[in-house]
C-alpha positions in Angstrom: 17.8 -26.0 28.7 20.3 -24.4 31.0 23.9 -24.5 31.1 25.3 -24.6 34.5 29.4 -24.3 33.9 30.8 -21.5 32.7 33.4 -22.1 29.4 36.1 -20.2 28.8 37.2 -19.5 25.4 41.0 -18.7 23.7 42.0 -15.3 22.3 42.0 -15.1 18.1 45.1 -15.9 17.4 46.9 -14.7 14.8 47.9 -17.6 11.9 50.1 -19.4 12.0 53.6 -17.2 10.6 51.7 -14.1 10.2 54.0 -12.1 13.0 51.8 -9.2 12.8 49.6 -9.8 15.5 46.8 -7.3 13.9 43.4 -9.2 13.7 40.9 -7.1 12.7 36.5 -6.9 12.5 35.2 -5.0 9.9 31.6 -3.5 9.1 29.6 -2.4 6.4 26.5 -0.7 6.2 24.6 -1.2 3.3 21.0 0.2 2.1 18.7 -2.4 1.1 15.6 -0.8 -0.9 12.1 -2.9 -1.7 10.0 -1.0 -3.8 6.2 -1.0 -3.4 3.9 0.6 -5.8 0.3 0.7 -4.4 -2.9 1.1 -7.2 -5.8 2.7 -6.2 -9.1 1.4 -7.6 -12.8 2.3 -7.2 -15.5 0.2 -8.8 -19.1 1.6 -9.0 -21.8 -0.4 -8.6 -25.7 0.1 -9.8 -26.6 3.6 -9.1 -30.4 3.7 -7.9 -32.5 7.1 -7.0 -35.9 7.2 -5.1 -37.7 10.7 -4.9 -38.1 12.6 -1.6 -41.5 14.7 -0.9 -43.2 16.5 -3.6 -42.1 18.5 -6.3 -41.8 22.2 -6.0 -43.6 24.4 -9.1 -42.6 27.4 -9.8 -44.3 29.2 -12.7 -42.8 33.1 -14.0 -45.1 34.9 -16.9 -43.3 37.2 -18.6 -44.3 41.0 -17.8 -45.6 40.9 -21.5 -48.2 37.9 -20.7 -46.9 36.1 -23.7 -44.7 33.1 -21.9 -44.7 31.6 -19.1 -41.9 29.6 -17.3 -42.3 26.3 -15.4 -39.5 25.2 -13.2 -40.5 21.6 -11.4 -37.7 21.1 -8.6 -37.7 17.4 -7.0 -35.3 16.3 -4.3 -34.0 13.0 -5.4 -31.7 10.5 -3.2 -29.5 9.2 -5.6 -27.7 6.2 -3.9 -23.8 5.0 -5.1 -22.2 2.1 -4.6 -19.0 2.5 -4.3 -15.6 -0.1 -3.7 -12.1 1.4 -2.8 -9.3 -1.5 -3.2 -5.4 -1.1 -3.5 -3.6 -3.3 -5.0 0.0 -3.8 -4.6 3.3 -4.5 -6.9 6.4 -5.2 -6.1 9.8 -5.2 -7.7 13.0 -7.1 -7.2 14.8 -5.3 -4.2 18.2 -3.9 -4.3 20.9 -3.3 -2.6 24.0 -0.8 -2.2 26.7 0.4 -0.2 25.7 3.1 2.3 27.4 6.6 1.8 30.4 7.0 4.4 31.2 3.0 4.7 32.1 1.9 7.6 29.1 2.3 10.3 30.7 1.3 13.8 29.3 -2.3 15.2 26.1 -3.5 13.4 23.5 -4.4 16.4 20.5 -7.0 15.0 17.7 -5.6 13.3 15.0 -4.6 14.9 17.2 -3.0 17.6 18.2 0.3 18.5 21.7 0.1 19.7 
């Protein structure tokens, strides 16, 4: 759609007996808040663990000859399943009058102006 003629428009006017002739646009900024609380969760699944090589013996006798000590060392891969997940909750927002009051003209949102 275009529009080829141009319109004009009047002037606000004052009303009607109000001799004043002081018409007048006023702002507000406000803060608007909407909370968000974000839940971390982690499920584990079925841990599972397979061995890798050999096992490595080592065997200490005492200086005494009376004990000796066996220490078996076996590299296992133990395997984790793991799910990360957030969840989210929100609460009713709110809103308030912004500190100072009056902020100048309000461009839209979204916009830098």
């Amino acid at each position: 759609m275009r529009i080829n003629e141009a319109y004009e428009h009047a002037a606000i006017l004052p009303c009607p007996g109000d001799d004043s002739g002081c018409n007048k646009i006023v702002t507000q900024c406000v803060d608007v808040t909407a909370p968000v609380t974000l839940v971390p969760t982690a499920s584990l699944g079925t841990v599972t663990v397979a061995c890798q090589g050999v096992p490595v013996v080592n065997c200490v006798t005492d200086p005494c000859g009376t004990s000796s000590t066996i220490t078996v060392t076996q590299r296992i891969c133990v395997t984790i399943p793991v799910r990360y997940d957030v969840s989210m909750n929100t609460c009713d927002p709110t809103i308030s009058c912004a500190d100072g009051g009056s902020c100048g003209p309000c461009s839209p949102c979204g916009c830098k102006g």
